[in-house]
LUMVEX-542694 format. One record per residue (C-alpha): residue number from 1; y, z, x. Coordinates in steps of 0.02 Angstrom, whole numbers. Layout:
BEGIN
+------+--------+--------+--------+
: resi :      Y :      Z :      X :
+------+--------+--------+--------+
:  NUM :      Y :      Z :      X :
...
+------+--------+--------+--------+
This chain:
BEGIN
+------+--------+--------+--------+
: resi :      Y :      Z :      X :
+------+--------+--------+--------+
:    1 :      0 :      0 :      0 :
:    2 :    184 :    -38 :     68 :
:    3 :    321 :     59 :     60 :
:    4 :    388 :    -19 :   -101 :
:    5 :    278 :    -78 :   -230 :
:    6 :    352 :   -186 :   -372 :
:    7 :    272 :   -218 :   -562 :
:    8 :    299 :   -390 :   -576 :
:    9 :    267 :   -364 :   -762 :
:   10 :    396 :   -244 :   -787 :
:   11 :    523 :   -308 :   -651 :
:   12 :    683 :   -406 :   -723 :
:   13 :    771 :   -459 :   -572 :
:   14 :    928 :   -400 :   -617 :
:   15 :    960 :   -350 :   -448 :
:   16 :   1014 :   -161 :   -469 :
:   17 :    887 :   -104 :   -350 :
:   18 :    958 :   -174 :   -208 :
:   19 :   1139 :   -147 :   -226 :
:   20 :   1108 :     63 :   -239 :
:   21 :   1013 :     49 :    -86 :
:   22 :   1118 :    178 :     17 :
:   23 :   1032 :     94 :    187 :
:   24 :   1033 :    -89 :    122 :
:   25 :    856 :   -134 :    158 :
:   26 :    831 :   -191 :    -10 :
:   27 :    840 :   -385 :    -34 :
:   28 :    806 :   -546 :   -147 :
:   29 :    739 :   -696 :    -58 :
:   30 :    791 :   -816 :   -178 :
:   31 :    862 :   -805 :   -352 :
:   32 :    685 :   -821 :   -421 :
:   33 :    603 :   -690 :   -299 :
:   34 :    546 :   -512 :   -327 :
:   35 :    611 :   -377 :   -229 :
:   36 :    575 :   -316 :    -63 :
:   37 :    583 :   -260 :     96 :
:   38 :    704 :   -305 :    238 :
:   39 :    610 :   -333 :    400 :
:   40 :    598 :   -156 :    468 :
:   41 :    650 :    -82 :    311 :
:   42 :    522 :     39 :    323 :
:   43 :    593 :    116 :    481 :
:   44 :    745 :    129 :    408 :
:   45 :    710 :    187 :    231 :
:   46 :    776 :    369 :    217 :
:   47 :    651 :    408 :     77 :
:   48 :    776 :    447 :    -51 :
:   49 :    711 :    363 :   -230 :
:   50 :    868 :    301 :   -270 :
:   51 :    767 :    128 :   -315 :
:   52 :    655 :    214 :   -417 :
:   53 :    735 :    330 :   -494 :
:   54 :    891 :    187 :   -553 :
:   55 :    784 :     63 :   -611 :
:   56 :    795 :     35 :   -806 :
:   57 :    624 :    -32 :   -833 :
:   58 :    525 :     87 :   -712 :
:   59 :    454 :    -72 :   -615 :
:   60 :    494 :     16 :   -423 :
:   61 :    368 :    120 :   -348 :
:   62 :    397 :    194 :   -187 :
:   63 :    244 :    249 :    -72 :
:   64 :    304 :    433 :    -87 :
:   65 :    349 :    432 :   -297 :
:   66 :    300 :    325 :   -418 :
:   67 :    411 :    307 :   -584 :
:   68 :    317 :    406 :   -696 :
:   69 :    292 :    571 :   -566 :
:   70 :    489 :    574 :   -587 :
:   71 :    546 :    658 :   -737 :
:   72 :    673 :    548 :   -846 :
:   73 :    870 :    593 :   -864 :
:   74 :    891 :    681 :  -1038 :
:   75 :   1060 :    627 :  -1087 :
:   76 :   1091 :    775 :  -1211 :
:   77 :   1043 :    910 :  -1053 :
:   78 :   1225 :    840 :   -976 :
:   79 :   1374 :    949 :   -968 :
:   80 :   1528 :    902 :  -1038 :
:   81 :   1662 :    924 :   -956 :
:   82 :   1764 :   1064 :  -1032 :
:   83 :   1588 :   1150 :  -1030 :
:   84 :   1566 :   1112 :   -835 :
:   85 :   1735 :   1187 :   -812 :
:   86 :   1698 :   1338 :   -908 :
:   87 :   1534 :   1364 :   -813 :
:   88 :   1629 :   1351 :   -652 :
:   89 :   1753 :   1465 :   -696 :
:   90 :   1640 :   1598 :   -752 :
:   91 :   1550 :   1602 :   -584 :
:   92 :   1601 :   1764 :   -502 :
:   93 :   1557 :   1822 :   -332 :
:   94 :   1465 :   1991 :   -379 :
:   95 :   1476 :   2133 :   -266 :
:   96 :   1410 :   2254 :   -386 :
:   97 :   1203 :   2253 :   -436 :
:   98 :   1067 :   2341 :   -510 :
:   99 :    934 :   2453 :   -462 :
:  100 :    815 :   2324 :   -482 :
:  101 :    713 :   2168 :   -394 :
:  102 :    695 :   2016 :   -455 :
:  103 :    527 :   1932 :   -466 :
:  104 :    464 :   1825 :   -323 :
:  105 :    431 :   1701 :   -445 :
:  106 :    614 :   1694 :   -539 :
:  107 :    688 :   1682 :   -330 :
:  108 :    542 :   1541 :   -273 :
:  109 :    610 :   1432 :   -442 :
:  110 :    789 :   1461 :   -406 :
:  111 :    768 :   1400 :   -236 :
:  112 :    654 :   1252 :   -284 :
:  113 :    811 :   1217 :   -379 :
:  114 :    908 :   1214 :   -237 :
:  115 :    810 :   1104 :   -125 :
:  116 :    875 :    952 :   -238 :
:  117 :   1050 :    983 :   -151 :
:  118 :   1107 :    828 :    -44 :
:  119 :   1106 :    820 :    137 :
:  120 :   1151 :    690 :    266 :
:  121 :   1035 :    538 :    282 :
:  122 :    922 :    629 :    149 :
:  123 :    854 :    746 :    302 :
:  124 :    834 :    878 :    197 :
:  125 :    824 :   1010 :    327 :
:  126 :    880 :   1163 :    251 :
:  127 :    720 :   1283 :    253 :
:  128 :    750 :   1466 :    202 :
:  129 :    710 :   1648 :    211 :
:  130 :    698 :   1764 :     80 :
:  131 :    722 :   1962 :    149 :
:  132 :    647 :   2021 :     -3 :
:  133 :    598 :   2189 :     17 :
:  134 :    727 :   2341 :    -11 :
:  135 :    693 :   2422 :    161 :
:  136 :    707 :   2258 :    260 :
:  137 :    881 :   2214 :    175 :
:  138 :    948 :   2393 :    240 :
:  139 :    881 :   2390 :    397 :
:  140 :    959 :   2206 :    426 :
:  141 :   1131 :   2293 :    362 :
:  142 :   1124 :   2431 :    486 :
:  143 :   1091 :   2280 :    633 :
:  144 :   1246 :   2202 :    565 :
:  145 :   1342 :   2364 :    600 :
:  146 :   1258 :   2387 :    757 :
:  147 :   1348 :   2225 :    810 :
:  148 :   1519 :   2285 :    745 :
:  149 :   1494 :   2438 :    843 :
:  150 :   1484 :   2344 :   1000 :
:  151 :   1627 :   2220 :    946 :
:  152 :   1735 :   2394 :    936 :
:  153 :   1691 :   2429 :   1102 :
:  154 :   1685 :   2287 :   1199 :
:  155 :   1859 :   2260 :   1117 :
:  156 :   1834 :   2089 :   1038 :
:  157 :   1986 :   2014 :    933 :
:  158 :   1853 :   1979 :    794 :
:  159 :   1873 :   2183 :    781 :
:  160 :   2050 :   2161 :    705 :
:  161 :   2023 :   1976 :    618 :
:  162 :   1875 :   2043 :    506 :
:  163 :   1940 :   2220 :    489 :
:  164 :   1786 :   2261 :    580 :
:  165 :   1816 :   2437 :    603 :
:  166 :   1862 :   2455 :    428 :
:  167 :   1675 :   2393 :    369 :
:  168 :   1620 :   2537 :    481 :
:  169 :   1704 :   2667 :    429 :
:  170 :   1644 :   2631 :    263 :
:  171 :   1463 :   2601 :    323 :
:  172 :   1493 :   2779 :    405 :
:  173 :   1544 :   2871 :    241 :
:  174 :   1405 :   2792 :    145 :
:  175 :   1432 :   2640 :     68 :
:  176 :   1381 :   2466 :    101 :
:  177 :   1526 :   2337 :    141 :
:  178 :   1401 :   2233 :    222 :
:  179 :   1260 :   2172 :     91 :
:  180 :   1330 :   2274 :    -65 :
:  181 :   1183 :   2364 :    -89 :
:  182 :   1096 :   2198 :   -161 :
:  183 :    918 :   2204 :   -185 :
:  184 :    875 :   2030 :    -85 :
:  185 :    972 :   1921 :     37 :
:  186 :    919 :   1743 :     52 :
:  187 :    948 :   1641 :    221 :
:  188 :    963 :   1451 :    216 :
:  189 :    920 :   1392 :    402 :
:  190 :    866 :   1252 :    494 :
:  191 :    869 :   1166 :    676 :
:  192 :   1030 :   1208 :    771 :
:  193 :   1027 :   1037 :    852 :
:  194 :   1034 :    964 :    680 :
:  195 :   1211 :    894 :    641 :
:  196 :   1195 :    873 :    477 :
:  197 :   1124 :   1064 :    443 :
:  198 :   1281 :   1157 :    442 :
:  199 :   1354 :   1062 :    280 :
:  200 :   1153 :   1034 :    217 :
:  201 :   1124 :   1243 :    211 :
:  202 :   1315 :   1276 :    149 :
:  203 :   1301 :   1143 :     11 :
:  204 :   1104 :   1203 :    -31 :
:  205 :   1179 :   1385 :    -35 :
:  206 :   1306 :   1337 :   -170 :
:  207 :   1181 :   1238 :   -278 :
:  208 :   1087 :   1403 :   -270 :
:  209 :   1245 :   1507 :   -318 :
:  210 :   1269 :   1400 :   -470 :
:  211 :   1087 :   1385 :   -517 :
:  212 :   1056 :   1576 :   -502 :
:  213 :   1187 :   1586 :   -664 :
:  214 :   1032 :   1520 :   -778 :
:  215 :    930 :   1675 :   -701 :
:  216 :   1052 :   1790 :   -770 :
:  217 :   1059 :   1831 :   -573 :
:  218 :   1233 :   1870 :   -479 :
:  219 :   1264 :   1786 :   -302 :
:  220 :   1396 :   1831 :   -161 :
:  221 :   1404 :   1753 :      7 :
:  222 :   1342 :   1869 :    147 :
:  223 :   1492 :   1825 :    264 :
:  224 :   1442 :   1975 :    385 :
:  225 :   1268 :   1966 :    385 :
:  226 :   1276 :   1782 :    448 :
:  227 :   1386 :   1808 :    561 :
:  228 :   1296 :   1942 :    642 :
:  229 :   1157 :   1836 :    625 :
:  230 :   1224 :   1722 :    734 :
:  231 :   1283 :   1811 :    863 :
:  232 :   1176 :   1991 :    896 :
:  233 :   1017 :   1967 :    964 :
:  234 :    935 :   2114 :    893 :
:  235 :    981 :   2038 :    727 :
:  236 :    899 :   1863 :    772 :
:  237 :    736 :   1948 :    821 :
:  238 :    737 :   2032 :    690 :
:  239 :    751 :   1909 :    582 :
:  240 :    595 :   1801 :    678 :
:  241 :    649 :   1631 :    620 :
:  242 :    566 :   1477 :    683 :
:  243 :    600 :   1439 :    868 :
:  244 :    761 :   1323 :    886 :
:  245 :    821 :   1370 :    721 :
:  246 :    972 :   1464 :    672 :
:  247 :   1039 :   1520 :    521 :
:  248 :   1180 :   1438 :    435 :
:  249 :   1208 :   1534 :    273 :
:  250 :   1168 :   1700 :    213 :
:  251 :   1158 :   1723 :     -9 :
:  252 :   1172 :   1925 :    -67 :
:  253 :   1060 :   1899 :   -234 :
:  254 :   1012 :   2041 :   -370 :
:  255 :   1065 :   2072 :   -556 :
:  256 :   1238 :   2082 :   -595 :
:  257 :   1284 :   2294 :   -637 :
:  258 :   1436 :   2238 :   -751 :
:  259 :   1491 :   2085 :   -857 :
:  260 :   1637 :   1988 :   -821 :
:  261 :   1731 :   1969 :   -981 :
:  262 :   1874 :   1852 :   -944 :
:  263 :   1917 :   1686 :   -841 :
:  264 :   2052 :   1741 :   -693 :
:  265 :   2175 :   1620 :   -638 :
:  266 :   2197 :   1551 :   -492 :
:  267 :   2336 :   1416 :   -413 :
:  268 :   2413 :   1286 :   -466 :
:  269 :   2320 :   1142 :   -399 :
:  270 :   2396 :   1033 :   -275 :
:  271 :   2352 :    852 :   -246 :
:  272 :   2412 :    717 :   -143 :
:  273 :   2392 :    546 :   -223 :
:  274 :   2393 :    396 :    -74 :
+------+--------+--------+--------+
């Protein structure tokens, strides 16, 4: 079987195949041909399904999904757009959660949601690591301190930019600036000689933020525990990710403690038209 496999029964021609092609490797010999390949399309193919999943008649097959494994667009599931805006503007960061886990299964279908995000060249490289259990998410926060703590001392301006000795204190008397007391923390990494994995893990991470809204589940960005992440080495053993990799995002997830009850405002947007 090739890479592309066309129903000649079901194909129309029309073409549309070819012109979403992100790569171009798509083409029409002659006006009365079929579609196919390029020579050396297959090398260059980034395995993304825009041909089969555009195609009106479900004729395009590609090696790795066939039409009917991929489910069909429900028109009534889509937003509209003053309900898109509302769900945007609901989204809080929640800093605030419950005494209470969530399910490895609820936090294994809110990521599989998030895989879908885009990434460059379809490389899909996020991967991810879920510190699930109570007693591992503390322990991670006190690392994180542990690396303020030697910020203070060794002086570093990132002591003053992040308020650094500030978060301590507060660590100190009790509290937890650093992971909010938030039952799980979920790391998106991936190769840190990948160039496209910084904006493929920040823009996975968000799908996740939004998704986790349909869990009832409240998100904040772990700011500090990334960054400690990438910079303490106790905190990168600790972690015992894949060798090469890094992370690149860090998700605070449990269940909201309180409900948000209004839409805040924020500024006037500003927009430059060219």
């Amino acid at each position: 079987m090739g890479l592309l496999t066309v129903d000649q029964a079901l194909c129309r021609r029309d073409g549309i195949c070819a012109e979403v092609c992100p790569v171009g490797i798509i083409e029409f010999k002659d006006k009365d041909a079929f579609p196919t390949l390029i020579d050396g399309g297959d090398k260059l193919c980034i395995r993304c399904g825009h041909c089969v999943a555009v195609c009106p008649h479900g004729a395009m097959a590609h090696i790795i999904m066939k039409p009917e494994e991929c489910p069909p667009v429900k028109d009534d599931g889509l937003l509209l757009p003053e309900q898109v805006e509302h769900f945007l503007r609901f989204r809080r960061s929640i800093r605030n959660y419950k005494k209470k886990q969530v399910d490895r299964e609820v936090l294994t279908n809110l990521i599989n949601i998030a895989r879908f995000a885009p990434s460059g060249h379809n490389s899909q490289p996020v991967r991810w690591l879920v510190i699930y259990e109570e007693d591992e998410v503390r322990k991670m926060t006190g690392l994180v301190v542990d690396w303020m703590r030697d910020l203070i001392k060794e002086d570093s301006p990132l002591v003053a930019a992040m308020h650094l000795d500030r978060v301590v204190s507060f660590y100190d008397a009790g509290l937890d600036p650093i992971c909010r007391n938030a039952p799980h923390i979920i790391v998106a990494y991936a190769r840190k000689d990948d160039r496209t994995a910084q904006s493929a893990c920040n823009i996975a991470l968000t799908y996740l933020e939004l998704a986790a809204l349909s869990f009832d589940l409240g998100t904040c960005w772990a700011g500090y525990f990334n960054a400690a992440a990438s910079f303490w080495p106790p905190m990168q053993k600790e972690m015992g990710l894949p060798e090469g990799n890094i992370s690149f995002g860090a998700m605070m997830v449990g269940y909201p403690k309180f409900k948000y009850q209004r839409l805040p405002l924020r500024n006037t947007t500003s927009i430059i038209w060219r």
